[in-house]
C-alpha positions in Angstrom: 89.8 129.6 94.7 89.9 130.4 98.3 92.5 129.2 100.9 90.3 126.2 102.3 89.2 124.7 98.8 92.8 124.9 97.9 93.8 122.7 101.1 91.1 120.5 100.1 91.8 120.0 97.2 95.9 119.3 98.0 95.2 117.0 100.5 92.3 115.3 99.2 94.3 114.4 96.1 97.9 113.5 98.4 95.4 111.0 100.5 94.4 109.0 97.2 98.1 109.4 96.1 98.6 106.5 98.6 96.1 104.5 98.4 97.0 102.2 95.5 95.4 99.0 96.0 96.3 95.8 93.5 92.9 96.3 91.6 94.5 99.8 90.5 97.7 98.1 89.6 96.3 95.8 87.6 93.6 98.7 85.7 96.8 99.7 84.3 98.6 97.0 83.0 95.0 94.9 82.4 96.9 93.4 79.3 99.9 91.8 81.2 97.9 90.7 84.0 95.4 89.0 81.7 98.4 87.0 80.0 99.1 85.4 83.6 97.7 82.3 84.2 94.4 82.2 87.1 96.9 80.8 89.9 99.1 84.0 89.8 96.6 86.6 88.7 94.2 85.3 91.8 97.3 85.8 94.2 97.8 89.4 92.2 94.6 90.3 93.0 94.7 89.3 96.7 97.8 91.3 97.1 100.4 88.3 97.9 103.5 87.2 96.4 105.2 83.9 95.5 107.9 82.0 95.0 108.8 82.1 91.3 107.3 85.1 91.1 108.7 88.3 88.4 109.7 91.7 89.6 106.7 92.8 87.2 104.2 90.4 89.0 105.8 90.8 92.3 104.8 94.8 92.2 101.8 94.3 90.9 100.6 92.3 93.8 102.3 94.8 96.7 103.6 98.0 94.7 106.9 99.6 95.1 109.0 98.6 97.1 110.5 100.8 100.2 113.8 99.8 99.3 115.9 97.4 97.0 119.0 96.2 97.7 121.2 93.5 96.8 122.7 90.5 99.1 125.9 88.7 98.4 126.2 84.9 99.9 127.6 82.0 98.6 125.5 81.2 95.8 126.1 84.6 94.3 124.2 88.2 94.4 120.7 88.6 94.3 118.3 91.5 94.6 116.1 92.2 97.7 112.9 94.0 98.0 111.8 95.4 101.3 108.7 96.4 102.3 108.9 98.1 106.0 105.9 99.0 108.2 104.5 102.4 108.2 101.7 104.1 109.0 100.2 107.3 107.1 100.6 110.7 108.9 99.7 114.2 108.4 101.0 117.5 109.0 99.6 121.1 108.8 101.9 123.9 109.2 100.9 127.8 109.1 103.8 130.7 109.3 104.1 134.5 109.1 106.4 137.1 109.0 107.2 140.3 108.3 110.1 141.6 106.2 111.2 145.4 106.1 110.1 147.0 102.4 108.4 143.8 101.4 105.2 144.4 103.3 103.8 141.5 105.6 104.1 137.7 104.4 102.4 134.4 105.2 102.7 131.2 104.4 100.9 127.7 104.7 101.9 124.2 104.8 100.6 120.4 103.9 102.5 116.8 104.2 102.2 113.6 104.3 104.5 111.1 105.1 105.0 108.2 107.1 104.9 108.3 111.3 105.9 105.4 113.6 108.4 103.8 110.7 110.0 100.5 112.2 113.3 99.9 111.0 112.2 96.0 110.7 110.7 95.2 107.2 107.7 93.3 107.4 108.3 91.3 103.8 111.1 91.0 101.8 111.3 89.2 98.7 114.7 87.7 97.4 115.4 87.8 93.7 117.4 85.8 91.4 117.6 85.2 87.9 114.5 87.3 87.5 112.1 85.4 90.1 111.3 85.7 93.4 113.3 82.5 95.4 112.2 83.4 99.2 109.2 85.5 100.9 110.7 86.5 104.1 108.0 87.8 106.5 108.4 89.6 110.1 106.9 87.5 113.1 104.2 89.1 114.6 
């Protein structure tokens, strides 16, 4: 394979990496989703979230989360799921060099990653007991 085809290749397959989409989720656990009743598996399949919600049906609907942490009050601990606004980037990178006795050297570089991160979330979901208790979303 030559240089290009192997850059196409990489990112080609980094580019559908990301792209997970709720119909993708839910080819690969068709089984659980089916067991859900219409309600939930209809908000599943439009990618939202609700109250009462599991951790299993919860990332079916949006995916992994960017972070989890948990939150102390009051009423006692529960676990947080934060989604935060990205957008895709991507980076190309090409180097050389030349080292004495080793001959000349080159080297090339592909990334993804995010660009533009906002340190606001824009959802978080509050769990307790094992369901989701609040949707938290960031004003537009």
């Amino acid at each position: 394979m030559n240089l290009r085809t192997v850059c196409m290749v990489t990112i080609t397959a980094l580019l559908l990496a990301g792209c997970a989409s709720p119909a993708s989720r839910i080819a690969d656990k068709q089984s659980v989703y089916d067991s859900y009743p219409p309600e939930v598996r209809s908000r599943i399949a439009a990618g939202q979230v609700d109250v009462g919600f599991t951790p299993e049906q919860a990332e079916l609907a949006l995916g992994k989360p960017t972070r989890k942490y948990s939150r102390t009050t009051a009423k006692g601990t529960s676990e947080v799921w934060a989604y935060t606004k990205t957008r895709p980037s991507f980076s190309f990178g090409v180097g050389g060099g030349f080292g004495i006795g080793s001959g000349g050297f080159g080297s090339v570089g592909i990334g993804t990653g995010t660009a533009g991160e906002d340190p606001e979330d824009k959802l978080r979901l509050v769990f307790e007991d094992g369901k989701i208790t609040a949707v938290e979303q960031a004003v537009k």
